[in-house]
C-alpha positions in Angstrom: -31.7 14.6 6.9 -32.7 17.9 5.3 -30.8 18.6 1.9 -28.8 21.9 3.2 -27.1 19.9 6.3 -26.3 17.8 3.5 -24.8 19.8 1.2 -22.5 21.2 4.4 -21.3 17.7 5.3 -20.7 17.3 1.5 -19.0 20.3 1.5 -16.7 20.2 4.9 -15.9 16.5 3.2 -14.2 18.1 0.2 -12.4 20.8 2.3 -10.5 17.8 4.2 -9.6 15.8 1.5 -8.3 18.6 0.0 -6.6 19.6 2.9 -5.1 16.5 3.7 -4.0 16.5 0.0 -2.1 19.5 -0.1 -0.6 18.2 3.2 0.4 15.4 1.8 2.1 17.3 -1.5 3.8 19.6 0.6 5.4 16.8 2.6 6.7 14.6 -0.6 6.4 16.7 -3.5 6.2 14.8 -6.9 9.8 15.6 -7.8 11.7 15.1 -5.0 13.6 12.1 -5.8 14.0 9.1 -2.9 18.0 8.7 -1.9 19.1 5.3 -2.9 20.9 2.7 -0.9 25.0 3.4 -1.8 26.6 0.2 -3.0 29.0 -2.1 -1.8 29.7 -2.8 2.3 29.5 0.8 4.5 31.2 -1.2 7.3 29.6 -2.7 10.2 27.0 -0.6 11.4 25.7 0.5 15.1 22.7 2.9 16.3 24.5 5.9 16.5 26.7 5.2 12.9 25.0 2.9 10.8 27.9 3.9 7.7 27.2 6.4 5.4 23.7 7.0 5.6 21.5 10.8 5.2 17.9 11.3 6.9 15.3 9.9 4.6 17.3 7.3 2.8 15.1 3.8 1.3 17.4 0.9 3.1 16.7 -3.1 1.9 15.4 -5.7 4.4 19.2 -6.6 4.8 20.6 -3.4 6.1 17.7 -2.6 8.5 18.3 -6.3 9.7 21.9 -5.1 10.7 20.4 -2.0 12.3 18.2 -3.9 14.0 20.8 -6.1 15.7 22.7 -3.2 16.3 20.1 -1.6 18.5 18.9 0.7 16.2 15.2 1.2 17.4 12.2 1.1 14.8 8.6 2.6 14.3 5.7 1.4 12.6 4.0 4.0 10.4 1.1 1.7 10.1 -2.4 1.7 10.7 -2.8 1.1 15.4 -4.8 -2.1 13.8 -2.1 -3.1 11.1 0.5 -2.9 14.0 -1.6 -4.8 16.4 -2.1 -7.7 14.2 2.1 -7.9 13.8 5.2 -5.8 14.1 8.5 -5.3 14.5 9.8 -6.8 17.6 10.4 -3.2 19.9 9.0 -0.9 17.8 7.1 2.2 18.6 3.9 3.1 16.7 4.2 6.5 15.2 2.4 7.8 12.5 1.6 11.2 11.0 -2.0 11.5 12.9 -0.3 11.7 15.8 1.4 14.9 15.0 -1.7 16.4 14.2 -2.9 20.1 16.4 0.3 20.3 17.6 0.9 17.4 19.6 3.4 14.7 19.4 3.7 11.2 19.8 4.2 10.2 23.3 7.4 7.4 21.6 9.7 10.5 21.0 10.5 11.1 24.7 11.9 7.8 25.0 14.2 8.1 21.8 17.4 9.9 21.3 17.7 12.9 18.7 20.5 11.7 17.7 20.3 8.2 16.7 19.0 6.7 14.0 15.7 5.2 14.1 14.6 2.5 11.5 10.5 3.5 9.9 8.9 1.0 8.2 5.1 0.8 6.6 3.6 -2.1 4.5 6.4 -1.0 1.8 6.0 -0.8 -2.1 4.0 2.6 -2.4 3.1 3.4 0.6 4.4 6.6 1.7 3.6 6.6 5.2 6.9 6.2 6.5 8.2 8.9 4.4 5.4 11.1 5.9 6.2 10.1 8.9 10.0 10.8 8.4 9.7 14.4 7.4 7.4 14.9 10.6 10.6 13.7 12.6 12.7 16.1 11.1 10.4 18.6 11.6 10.6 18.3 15.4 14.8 17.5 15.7 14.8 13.8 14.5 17.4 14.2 11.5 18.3 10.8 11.2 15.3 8.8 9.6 15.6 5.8 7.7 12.7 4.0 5.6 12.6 0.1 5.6 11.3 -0.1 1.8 10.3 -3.3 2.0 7.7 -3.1 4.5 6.6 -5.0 7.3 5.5 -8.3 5.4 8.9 -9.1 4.0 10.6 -8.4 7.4 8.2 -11.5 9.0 8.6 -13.7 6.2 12.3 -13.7 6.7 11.7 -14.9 9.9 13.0 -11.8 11.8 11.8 -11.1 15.3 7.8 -10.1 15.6 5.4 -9.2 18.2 1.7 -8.7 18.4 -0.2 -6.8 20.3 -0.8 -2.9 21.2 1.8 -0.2 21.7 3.2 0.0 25.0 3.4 3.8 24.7 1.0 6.2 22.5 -2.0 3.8 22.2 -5.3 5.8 22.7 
């Protein structure tokens, strides 16, 4: 490969990691603190109140369990191959590539605007389903919650699984 093809490759490399940095900062900015879970019992919960809540809130494994068997629905923010290998039982496979050149993800037209809706990546640091939250709200989903946990704990518990592709939005 000559050296000035290269150097171009080298260069359009840097411009999208830089790119996809400064997309990332602009979604979560380093100070923006993470609402916490309030304390003590916000009364039984359904999908359309789950008690107390606001739009990007961190919830335990325990509360999204109660939102689960409410009816709340839920979307994977992971990897299409991560969610293959084992999700949520129902949930939709959304994740911030798929609002990318103006599209959306095919899973909003079958969710309301105003319910809540349960996200959830592999937990700990990853910030996926916070990415994914603030994409929501930018197109009229204000009611975002992030399973902190993750996926893992979720099937350790023993709660309900499934494998396979996404019914809707698989490419």
């Amino acid at each position: 490969m000559p050296r000035r093809s290269m150097v171009q490759q080298g260069i359009v490399i840097i411009f999208l990691g830089v790119a996809a940095g400064a997309v990332h900062s602009a979604l979560r900015p380093l100070d923006a603190p993470r609402a916490a879970l309030p304390s003590g019992d916000a009364g039984t919960p359904t999908a359309s109140d789950p008690g107390g809540l606001v739009h990007g809130q961190e919830i335990d494994l325990a509360k999204a369990w109660e939102l689960f068997q409410a009816g709340t629905p839920f979307a994977d923010a992971r990897f299409l191959e991560d969610y293959e290998k084992g999700h949520v039982e129902g949930a939709f496979w959304i994740t911030t590539d798929q609002f990318m050149n103006g599209k959306v993800p095919a899973a909003l037209d079958f969710l309301d605007k105003s319910s809540w809706i349960v996200i959830y990546c592999t937990g700990g640091n990853c910030d996926a389903s916070h990415n994914v939250a603030e994409f929501l709200r930018l197109v009229g989903f204000g009611k975002c919650l992030i399973m902190k946990d993750g996926y893992q704990p979720w099937a350790e518990a023993g709660h309900p699984t499934a494998i396979g592709k996404p019914e809707i939005g698989a490419p």
